[in-house]
Biotite code that builds the C-alpha atoms (Angstrom):
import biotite.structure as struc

atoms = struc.array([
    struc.Atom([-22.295, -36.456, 11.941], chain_id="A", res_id=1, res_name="UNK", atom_name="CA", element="C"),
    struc.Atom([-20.741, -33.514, 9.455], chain_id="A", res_id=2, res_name="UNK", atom_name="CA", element="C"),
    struc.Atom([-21.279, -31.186, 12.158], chain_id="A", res_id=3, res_name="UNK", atom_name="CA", element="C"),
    struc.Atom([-17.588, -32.305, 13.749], chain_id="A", res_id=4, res_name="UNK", atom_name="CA", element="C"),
    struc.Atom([-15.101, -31.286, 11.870], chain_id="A", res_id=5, res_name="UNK", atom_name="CA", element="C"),
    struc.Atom([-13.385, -34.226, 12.316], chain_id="A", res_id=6, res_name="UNK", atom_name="CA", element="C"),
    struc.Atom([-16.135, -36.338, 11.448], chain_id="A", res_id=7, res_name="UNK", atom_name="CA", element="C"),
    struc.Atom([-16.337, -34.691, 7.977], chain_id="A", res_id=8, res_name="UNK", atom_name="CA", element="C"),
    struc.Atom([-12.795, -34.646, 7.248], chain_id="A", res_id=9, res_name="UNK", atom_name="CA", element="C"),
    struc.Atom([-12.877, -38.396, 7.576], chain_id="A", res_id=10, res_name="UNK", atom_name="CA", element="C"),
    struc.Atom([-15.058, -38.623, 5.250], chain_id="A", res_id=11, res_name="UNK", atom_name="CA", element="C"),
    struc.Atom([-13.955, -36.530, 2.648], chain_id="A", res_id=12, res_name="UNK", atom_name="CA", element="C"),
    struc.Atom([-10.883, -39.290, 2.781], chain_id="A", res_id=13, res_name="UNK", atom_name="CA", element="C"),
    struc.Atom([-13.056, -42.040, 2.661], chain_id="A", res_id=14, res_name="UNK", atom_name="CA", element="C"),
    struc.Atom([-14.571, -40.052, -0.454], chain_id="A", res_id=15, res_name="UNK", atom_name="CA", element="C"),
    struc.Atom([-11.468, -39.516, -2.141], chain_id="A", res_id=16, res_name="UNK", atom_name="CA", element="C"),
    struc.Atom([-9.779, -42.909, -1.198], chain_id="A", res_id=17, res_name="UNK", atom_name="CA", element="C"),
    struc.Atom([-12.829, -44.216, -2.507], chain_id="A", res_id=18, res_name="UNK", atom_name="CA", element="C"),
    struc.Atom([-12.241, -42.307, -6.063], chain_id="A", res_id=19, res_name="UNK", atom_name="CA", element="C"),
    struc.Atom([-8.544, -42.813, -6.129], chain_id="A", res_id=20, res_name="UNK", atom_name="CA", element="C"),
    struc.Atom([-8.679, -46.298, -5.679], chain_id="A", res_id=21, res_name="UNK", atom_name="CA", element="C"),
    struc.Atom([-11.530, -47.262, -8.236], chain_id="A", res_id=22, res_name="UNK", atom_name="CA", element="C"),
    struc.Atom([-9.979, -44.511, -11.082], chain_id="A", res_id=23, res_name="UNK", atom_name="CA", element="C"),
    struc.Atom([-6.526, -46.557, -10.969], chain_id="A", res_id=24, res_name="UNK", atom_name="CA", element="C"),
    struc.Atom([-8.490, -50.125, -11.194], chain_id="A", res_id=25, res_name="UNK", atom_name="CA", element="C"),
    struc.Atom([-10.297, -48.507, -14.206], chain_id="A", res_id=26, res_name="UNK", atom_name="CA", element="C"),
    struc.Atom([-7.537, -47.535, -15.944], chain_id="A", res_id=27, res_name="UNK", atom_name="CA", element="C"),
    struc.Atom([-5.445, -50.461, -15.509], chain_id="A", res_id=28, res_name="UNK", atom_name="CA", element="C"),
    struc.Atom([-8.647, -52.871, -16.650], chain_id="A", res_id=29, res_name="UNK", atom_name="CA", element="C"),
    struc.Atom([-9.023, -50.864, -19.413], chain_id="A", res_id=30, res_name="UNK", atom_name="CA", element="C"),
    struc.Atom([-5.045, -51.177, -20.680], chain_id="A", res_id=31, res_name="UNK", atom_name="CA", element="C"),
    struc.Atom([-5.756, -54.320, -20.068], chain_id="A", res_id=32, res_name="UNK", atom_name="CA", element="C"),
    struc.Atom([-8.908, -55.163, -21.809], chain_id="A", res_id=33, res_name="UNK", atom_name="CA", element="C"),
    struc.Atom([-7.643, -52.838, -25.162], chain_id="A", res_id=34, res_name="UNK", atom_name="CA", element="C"),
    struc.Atom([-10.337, -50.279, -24.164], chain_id="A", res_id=35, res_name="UNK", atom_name="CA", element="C"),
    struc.Atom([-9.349, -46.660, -25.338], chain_id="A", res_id=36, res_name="UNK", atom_name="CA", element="C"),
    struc.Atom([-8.005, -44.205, -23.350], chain_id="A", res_id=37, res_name="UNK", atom_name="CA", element="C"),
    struc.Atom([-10.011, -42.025, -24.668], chain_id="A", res_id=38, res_name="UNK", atom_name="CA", element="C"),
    struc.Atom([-13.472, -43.514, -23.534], chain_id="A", res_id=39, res_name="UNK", atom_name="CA", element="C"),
    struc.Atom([-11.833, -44.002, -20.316], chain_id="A", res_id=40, res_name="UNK", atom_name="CA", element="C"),
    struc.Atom([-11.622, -40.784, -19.379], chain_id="A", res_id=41, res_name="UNK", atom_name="CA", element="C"),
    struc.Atom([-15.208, -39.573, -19.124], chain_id="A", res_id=42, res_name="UNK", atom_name="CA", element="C"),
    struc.Atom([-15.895, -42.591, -16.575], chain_id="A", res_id=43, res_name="UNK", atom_name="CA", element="C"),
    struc.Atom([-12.735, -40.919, -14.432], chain_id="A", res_id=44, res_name="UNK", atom_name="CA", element="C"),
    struc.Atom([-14.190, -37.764, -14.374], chain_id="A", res_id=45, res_name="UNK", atom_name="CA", element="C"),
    struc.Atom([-17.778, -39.143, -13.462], chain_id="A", res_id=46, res_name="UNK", atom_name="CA", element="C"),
    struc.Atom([-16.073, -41.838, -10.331], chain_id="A", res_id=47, res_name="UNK", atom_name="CA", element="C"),
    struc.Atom([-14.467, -38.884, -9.030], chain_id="A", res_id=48, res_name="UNK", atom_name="CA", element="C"),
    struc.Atom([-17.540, -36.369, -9.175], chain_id="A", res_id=49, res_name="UNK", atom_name="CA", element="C"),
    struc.Atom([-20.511, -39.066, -8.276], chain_id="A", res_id=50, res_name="UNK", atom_name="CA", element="C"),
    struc.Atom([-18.722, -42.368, -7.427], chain_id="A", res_id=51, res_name="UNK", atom_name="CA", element="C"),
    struc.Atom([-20.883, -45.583, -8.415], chain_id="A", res_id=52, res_name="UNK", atom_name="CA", element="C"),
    struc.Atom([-22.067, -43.688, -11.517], chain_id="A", res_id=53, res_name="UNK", atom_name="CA", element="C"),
    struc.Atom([-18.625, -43.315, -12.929], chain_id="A", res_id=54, res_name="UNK", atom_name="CA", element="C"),
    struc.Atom([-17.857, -47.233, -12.133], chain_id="A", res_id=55, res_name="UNK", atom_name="CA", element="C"),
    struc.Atom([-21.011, -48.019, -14.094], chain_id="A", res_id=56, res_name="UNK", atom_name="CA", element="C"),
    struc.Atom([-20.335, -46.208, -16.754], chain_id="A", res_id=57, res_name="UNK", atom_name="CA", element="C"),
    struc.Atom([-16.927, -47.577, -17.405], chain_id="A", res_id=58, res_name="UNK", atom_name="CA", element="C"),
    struc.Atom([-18.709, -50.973, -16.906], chain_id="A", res_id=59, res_name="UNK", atom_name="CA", element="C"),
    struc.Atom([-21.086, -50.167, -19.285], chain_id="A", res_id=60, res_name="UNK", atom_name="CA", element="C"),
    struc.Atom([-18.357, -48.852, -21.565], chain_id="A", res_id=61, res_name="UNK", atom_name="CA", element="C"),
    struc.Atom([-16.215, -51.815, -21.399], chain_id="A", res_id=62, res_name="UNK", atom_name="CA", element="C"),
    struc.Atom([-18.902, -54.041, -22.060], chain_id="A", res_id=63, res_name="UNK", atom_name="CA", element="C"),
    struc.Atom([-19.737, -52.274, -25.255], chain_id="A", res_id=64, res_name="UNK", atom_name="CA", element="C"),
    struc.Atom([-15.831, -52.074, -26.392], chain_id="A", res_id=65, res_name="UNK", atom_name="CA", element="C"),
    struc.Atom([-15.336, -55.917, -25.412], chain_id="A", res_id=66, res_name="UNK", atom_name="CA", element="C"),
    struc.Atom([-19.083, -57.600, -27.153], chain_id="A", res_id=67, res_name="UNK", atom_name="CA", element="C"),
    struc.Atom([-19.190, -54.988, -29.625], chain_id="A", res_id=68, res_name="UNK", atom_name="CA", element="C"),
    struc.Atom([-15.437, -55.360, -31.413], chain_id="A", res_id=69, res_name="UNK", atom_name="CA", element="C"),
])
């Protein structure tokens, strides 16, 4: 499948579209849940380098800012 060029390069968008589109939902829940910039930004950088793992994490993160205070 990654052997045609255009094959790959269509996926590569799917990858980033993928990224893009999940980073901006995290940062807009997290303005609007109170959660801080600050602990956003590690769960950007993992969504755009490994994809599910970074959306867990900010799950994970939100969780704790939202039960824990």
């Amino acid at each position: 499948m990654f052997a045609d060029p255009w094959m790959l390069l269509a996926g590569w968008v799917h990858y980033l579209a993928f990224d893009l589109f999940v980073g901006t939902w995290e940062v807009q829940d997290a303005v609007k849940n109170s959660v801080s910039h600050l602990l956003v930004i590690p769960c950007l950088l993992l969504t755009f380098l490994f994809g599910p793992i970074g959306l867990l994490s900010y799950f994970a993160v939100r969780t704790v800012v939202l039960w824990g205070g």
